[in-house]
N, C-alpha and C positions, 0 to 999 in steps of 0.2 A: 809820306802819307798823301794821299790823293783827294782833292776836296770833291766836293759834291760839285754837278753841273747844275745851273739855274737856268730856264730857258721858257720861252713867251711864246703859246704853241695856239691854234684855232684849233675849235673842240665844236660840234652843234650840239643842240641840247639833245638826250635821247628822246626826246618826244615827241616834237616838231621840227630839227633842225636848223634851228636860229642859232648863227653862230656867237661865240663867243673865245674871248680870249682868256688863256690859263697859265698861269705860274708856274712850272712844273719845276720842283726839285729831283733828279736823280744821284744817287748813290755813283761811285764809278764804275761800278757793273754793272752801269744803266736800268738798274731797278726802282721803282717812285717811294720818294720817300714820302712826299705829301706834295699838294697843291693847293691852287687856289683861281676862284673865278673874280678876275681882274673888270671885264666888261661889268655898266652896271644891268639890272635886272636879271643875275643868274644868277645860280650856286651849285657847289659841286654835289656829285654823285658818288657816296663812299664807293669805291672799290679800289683794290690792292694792288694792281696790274696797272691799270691806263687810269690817266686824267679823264672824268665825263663831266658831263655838267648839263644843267636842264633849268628851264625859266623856273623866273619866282612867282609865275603867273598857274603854274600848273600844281596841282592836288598831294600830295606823296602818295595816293591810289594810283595818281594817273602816272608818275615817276615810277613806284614799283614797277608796274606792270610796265613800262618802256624798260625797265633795268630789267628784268626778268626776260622781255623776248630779245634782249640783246646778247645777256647772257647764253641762249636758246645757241643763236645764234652765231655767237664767236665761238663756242662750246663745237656747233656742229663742222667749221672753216677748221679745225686742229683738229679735229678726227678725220678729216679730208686731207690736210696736210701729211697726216702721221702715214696713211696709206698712201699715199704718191710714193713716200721714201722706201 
């Protein structure tokens, strides 16, 4: 049986791009199983995919909307991807 990898990764916040250091648990088929934001004054940004993480100085308006046009954004990098192939 294959343990999980534990690995200390730089992430910036999606709002401002202050970085920060992340915990990242993956599965062995490199999928995240959970994280966590190790630097102080940050915390994570739930999503299923990648570690994100954003100040504790910013609004959860102002996090949405950075998670939402990032979302926008890596959404539109994999429908560019999908067509190259």
């Amino acid at each position: 049986m294959a343990e999980n990898n534990n690995t200390v990764e730089t992430h910036g916040c999606i709002v401002c791009a202050r970085l920060f250091s992340m915990l990242a648990v993956y599965n062995p088929d490199g999928r995240l199983v959970d994280c966590t934001v190790i630097s102080p004054g940050g915390q994570r940004v739930p999503d299923e995919r990648r570690p994100l993480a954003a100040c504790d100085i910013h609004t959860a308006e102002e996090i949405e909307i950075a998670y939402k046009r990032w979302q926008s954004r890596n959404d539109n990098e994999s429908d560019n991807e999908q067509e190259d192939e």
